[in-house]
N, C-alpha and C positions, 0 to 999 in steps of 0.2 A: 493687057488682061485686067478684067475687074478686079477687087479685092473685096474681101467681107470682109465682118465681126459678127462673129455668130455668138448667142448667150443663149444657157441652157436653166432655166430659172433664174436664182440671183448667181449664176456661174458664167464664165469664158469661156470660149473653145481656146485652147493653146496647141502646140506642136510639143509634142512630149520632149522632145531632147533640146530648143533651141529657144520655148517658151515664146516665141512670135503668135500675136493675135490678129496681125491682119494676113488676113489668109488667102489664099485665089477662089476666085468666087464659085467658077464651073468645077474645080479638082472637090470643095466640100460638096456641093450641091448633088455631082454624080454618086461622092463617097457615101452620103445619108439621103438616099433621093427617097427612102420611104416617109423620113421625116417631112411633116408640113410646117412652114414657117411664115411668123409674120412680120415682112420688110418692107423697108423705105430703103431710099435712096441719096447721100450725100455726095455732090458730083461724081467719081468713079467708085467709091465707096457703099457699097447693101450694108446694110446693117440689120441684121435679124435673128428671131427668138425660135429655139423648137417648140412646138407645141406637146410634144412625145417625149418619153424618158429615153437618153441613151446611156447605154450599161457601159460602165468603166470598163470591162473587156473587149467589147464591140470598138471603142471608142483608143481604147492602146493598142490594140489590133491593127486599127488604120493611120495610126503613128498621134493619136490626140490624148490630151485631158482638158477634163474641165478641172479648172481653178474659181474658187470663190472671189468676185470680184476685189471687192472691199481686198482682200488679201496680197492682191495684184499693184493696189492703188500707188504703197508707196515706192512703188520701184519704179514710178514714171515719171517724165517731167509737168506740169503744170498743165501745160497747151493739150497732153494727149490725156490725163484725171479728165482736165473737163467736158473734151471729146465725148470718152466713154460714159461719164456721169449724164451726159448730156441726151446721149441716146438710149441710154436704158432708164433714163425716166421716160422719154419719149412712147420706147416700147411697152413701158409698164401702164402710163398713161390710153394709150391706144388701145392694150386689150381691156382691160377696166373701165373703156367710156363707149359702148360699142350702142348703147341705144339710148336715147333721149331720154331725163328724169319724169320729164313731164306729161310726154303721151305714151311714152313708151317705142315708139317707131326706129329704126337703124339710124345712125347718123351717119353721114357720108363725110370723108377726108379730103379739104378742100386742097385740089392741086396746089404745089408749090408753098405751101401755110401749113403752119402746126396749128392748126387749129379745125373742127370739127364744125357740122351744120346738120339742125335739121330742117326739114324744107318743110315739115308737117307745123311747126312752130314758128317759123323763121324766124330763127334763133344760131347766133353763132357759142360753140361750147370750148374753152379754154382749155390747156391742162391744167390742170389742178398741182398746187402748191400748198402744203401744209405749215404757215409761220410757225417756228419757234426758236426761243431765247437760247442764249448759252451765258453763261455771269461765273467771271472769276476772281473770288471775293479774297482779297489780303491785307493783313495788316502787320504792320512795317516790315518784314523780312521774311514774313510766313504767309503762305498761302493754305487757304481752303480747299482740300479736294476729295470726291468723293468716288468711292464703286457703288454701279449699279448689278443687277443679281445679271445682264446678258451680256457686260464687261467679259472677257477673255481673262483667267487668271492672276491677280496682283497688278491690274491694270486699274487706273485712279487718270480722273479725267474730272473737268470741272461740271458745272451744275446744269443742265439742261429741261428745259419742259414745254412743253409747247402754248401760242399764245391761245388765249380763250376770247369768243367772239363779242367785240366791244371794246376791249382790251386795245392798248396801246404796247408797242413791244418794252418800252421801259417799267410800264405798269408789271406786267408779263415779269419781268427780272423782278423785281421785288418779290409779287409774290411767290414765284416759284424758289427762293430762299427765304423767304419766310415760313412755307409751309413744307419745304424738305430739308431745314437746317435750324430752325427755328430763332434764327438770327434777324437784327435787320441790317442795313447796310445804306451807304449815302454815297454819294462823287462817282453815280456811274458814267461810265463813259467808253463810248463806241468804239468796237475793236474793226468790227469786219464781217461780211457776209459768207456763206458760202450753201452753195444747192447740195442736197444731200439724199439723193433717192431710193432710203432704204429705210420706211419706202417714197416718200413723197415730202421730205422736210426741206425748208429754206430757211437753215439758222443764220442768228441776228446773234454776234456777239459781242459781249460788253466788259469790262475789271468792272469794278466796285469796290468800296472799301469798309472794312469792318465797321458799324456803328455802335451796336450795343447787343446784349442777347446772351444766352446762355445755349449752346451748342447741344440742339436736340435732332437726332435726327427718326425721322421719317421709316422705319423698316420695312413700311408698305411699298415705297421707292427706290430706297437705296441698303445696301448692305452694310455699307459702314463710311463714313468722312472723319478724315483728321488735317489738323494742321502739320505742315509741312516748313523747316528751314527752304529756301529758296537754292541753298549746295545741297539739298540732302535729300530729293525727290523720289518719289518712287517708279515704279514701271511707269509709263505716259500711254495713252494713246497712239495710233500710227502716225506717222507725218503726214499723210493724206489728211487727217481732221484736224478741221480749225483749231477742235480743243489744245489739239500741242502746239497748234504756233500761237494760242491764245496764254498758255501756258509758260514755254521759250521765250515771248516777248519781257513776262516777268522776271524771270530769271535772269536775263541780259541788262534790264534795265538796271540804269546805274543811278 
């Protein structure tokens, strides 16, 4: 029997009592068949979005909830994050790029390729990627971390902004702490990537180290950054973001 992943906005379909997201494909499709969805296909695997709102009664009724992705991430292993990251950018990609920049005409989804065509142009169209930086900036035993105002409660995360075009991604880290921290900083050096589709980000992240500067922050950006002991942290981020294993690596390090 098939299985899906069905996502209801930035939401999961789960099983109300066992929290399972791969689901039998024909049991949801007859349960919400007035729902229209848009799927692909990963070998036995649909993967697909409602285009319709379904009512949290309708939906515990037939043994379901939706769960906020992002909320779901850190209780999975690696291989199945990127699974799902994988296709709900896919699916957010596909409804977002449905007709040509240029003349305006449909694109068509070229069998077997993530990637798009219009035949009016003859032109092949990519999904789209939005680079940005992440930089966490320390010096000897303290680190720099800051909250943004869409952070989750007492949750402190390092510095993030995306790259601007021209921009190199190391450029990109400087100035995104220089103008939201008003520090500068030297000895950056490369942590690790990771794809981020919410909605379209592919963060590049870096450590760096304290250079000089007077600690001003930004309130257009951020709500507040403080230095932190490296025992004495505050709330982190989810394990699913780089930001805490960008974070956890300093903390370990000896």
């Amino acid at each position: 029997m098939s299985k899906a992943i069905y996502f209801m906005g930035s939401k999961i379909l789960i099983r109300k009592n066992t929290h399972e997201f791969l689901l039998p494909y024909d049991d949801v499709k007859s349960t919400f068949s007035f729902v229209t969805c848009t799927e692909h296909r990963e070998k036995d695997i649909y993967v697909a979005r409602s285009k319709q709102p379904i009512s949290d009664e309708v939906l515990i009724e037939a043994g379901f909830q939706a769960k906020e992705l992002k909320s779901i991430l850190s209780c999975l292993n690696e291989n199945i994050q990127a699974f799902l990251l994988r296709h709900f950018h896919r699916l957010n990609w596909d409804e977002q790029s449905r007709f040509c920049g240029t003349c305006g005409n449909s694109l068509l989804l070229k069998e077997g390729k993530i990637e798009k065509r219009c035949d009016t142009c003859n032109i092949d169209i990519f999904p789209r990627f939005s680079p940005a930086v992440m930089v966490l900036v320390y010096k000897d035993d303290m680190v720099l971390l800051a909250r943004s105002p869409h952070f989750l409660p007492g949750i402190y995360g390092a510095i993030a902004g995306f790259v601007e075009v021209g921009e190199t991604a190391e450029e990109a880290a400087h100035r995104e702490v220089r103008e939201e921290l008003g520090i500068e900083i030297t000895d950056l050096q490369y942590f690790g990537t990771q794809t981020w589709p919410f909605p379209d980000s592919f963060m590049v992240a870096f450590s760096a180290k304290y250079l000089s500067g007077k600690l001003s922050i930004d309130l257009d950006e951020l709500e507040d950054a403080q230095w932190f002991h490296r025992d004495k942290l505050p709330d982190l981020p989810s394990s699913a973001s780089i930001s805490k294993r960008l974070i956890e690596n300093f903390k370990n390090k000896v």
